[in-house]
C-alpha positions in Angstrom: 95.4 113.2 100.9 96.4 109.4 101.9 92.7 108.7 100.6 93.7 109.3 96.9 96.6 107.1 96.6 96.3 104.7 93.6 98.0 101.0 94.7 99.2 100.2 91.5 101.2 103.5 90.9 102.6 103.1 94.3 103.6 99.8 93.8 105.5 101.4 90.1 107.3 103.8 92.2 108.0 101.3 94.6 109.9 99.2 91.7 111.9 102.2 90.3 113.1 103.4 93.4 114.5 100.3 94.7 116.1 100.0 91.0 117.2 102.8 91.7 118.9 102.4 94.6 120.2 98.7 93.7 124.2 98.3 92.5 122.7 95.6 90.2 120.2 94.6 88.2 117.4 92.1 90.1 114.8 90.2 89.2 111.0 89.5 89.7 111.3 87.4 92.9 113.7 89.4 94.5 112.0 92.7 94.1 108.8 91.0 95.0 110.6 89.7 98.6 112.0 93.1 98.8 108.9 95.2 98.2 106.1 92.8 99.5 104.6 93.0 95.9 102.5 89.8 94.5 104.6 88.2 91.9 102.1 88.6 89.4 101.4 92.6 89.9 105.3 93.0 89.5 105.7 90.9 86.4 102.7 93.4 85.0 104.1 96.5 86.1 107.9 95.6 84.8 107.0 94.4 81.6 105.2 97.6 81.2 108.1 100.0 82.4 110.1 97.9 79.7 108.3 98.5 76.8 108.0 102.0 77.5 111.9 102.4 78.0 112.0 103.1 81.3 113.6 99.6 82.5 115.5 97.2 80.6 116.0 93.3 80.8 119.3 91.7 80.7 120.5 88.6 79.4 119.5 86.5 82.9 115.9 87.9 83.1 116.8 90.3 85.6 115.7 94.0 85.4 117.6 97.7 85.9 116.8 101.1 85.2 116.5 102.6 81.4 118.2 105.5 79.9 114.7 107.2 79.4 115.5 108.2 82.8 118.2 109.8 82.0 116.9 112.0 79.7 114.1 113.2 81.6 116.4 113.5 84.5 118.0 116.1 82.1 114.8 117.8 80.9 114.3 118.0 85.1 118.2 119.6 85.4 117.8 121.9 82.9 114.9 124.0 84.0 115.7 124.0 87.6 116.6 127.9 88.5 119.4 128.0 91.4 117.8 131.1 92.8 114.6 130.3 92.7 115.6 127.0 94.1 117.9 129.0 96.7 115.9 131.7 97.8 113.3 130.1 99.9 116.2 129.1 101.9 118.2 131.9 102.2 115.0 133.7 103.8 114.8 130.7 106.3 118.5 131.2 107.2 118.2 134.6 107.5 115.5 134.2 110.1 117.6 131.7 111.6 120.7 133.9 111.9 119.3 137.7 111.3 123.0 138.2 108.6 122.4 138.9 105.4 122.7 136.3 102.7 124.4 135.9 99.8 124.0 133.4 97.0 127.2 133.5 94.6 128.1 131.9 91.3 131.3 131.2 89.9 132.4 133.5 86.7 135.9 133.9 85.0 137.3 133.0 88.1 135.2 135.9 90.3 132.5 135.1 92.7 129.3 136.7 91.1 126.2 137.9 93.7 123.2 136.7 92.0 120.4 136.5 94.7 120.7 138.4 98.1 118.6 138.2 101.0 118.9 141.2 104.0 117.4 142.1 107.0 115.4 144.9 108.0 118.6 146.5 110.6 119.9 150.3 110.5 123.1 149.0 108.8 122.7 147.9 105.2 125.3 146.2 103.3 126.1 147.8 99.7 126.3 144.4 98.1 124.3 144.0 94.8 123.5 141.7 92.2 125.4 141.2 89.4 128.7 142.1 91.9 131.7 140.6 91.8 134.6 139.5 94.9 137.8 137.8 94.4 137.6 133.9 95.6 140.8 134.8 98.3 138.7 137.2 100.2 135.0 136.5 100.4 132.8 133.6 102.1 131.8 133.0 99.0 134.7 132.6 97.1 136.7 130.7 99.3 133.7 128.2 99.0 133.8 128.6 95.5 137.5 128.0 95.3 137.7 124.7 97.5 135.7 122.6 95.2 137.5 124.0 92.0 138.7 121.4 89.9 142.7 121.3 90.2 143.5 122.9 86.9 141.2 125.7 86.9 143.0 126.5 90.7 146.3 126.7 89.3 145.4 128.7 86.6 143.5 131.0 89.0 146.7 131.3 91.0 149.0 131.5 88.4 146.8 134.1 86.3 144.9 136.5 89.1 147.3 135.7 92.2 146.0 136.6 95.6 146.5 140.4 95.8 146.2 141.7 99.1 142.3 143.4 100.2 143.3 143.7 103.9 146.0 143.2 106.1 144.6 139.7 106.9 143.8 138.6 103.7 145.9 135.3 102.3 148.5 136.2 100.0 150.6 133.1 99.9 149.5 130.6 97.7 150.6 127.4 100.3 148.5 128.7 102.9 145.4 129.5 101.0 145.5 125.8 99.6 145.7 124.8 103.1 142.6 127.1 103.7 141.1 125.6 101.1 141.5 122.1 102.7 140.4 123.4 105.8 137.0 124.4 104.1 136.5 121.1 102.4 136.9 119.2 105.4 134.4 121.6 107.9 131.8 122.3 105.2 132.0 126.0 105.1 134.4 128.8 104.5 135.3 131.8 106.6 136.4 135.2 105.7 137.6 137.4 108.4 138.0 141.2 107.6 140.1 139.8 104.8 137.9 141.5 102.0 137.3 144.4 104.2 137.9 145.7 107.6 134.9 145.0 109.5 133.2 142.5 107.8 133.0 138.7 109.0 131.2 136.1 106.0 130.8 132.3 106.2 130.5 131.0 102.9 129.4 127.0 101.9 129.3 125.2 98.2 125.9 124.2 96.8 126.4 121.0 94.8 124.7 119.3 91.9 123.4 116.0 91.3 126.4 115.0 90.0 128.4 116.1 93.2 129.8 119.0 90.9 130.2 122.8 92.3 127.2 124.9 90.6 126.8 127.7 93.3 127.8 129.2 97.0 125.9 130.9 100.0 127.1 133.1 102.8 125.5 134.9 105.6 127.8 138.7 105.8 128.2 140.3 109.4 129.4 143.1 111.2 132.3 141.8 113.0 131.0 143.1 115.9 127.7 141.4 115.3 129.4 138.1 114.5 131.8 137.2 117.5 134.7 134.5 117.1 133.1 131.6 119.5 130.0 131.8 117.6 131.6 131.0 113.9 131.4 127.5 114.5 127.2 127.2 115.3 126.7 129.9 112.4 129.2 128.1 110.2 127.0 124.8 110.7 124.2 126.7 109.4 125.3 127.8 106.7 126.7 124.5 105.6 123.2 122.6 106.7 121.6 125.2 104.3 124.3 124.6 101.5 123.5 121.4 101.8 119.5 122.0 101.8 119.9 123.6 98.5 122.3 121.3 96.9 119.4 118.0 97.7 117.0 120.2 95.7 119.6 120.2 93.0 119.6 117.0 93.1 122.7 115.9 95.3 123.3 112.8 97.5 125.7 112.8 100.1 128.1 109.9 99.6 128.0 107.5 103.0 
């Protein structure tokens, strides 16, 4: 493919991504040094890009990025489907893992199934689309819950309280907030038999391009299919996934 590249475009792209990437605005010679672009091409290709709206020229001659970027990064947003963004990787981390997998949105303060991948085993989960789990005891909902904003927490807590599923679910609201700081800080969410007796799930949050929750995954196991020392390797699966899904969405780690 390399033999149909087209120089100038390449040398476009080359200008908005460093734009881009750049705190503030820079000019000509700058971008040139930066981008090994002849002076003369840049000056054409910026001057361009400015009267179509799509950089803008401050008061010192220097150059940044124009808002008709942000409309067709909106236009982009806006027809992106979660699941069909999800579900090639759900399949992947099912071959990876052999659990099923779950991918979950956030509704009236329930986690919703709205994709589901399984495997072909004897055992077969009765989870469905269009189901709904409380955030306190499922993979997905604890994931779900951690990156809540504050606000909409308390008035989960204070409006659907954390009801008891299992003997092992969390019913006090001080140690589920400290679950829920657990979560943020490893990247994924476990729920042990606290949903139901038997069942092990690791949940992690997808995230947008503005670093906002839009969805979760989890891989559901038989506990005795999903042993305690090996939570931690499928947990960083799960997460590496989540995280797979959430750059298609358009999100950038922070440094």
């Amino acid at each position: 493919m390399s033999r149909y590249k087209v120089p100038s475009l390449e040398k476009t792209l080359a200008i908005i991504e460093a734009l881009a990437e750049m705190d503030e605005p820079a000019g000509v010679s700058e971008l040139c040094k930066m981008l090994d672009i002849p002076k003369t091409s840049a000056f054409f290709i910026l001057n361009t890009l400015e009267q179509h709206q799509y950089v803008t020229k401050t008061e010192d001659g220097k150059y940044r990025l124009g808002a008709r970027f942000i409309s067709i990064g909106n236009s982009v947003l806006s027809k992106i489907d979660i699941r069909n963004v999800a579900k090639p990787f759900m399949q992947e981390l099912l071959k990876e893992t052999d659990f099923t997998v779950h991918l979950a949105v956030l509704d009236n303060f329930e986690a919703m199934y709205v994709e589901k991948v399984e495997n072909h085993a004897f055992v077969k989960f009765s989870t469905f689309i269009g189901q709904r789990l409380p955030l306190h005891a499922s993979g997905v909902g604890k994931a779900l819950a951690a990156h809540m904003p504050e606000a909409d927490l308390e008035t989960y807590l204070r409006e659907h309280g954390l009801p008891a599923k299992t003997e092992n679910t969390i019913t006090s609201p001080k140690e589920f907030r400290m679950a829920l700081e657990t979560i943020r800080n490893t990247g994924y969410a476990i729920e042990d038999e606290e949903g139901e007796y038997g069942i092990r799930c690791i949940g992690a949050p997808i995230l947008g391009h503005d670093g906002k929750l839009i969805a979760a995954i989890s891989v559901t196991a038989l506990r005795t299919e999903l042993p305690v020392q090996e939570i931690p390797t499928i947990g960083e699966k799960v997460k590496a996934t989540a995280l797979k899904i959430s750059e298609q969405m358009g999100y950038r780690p922070q440094p």
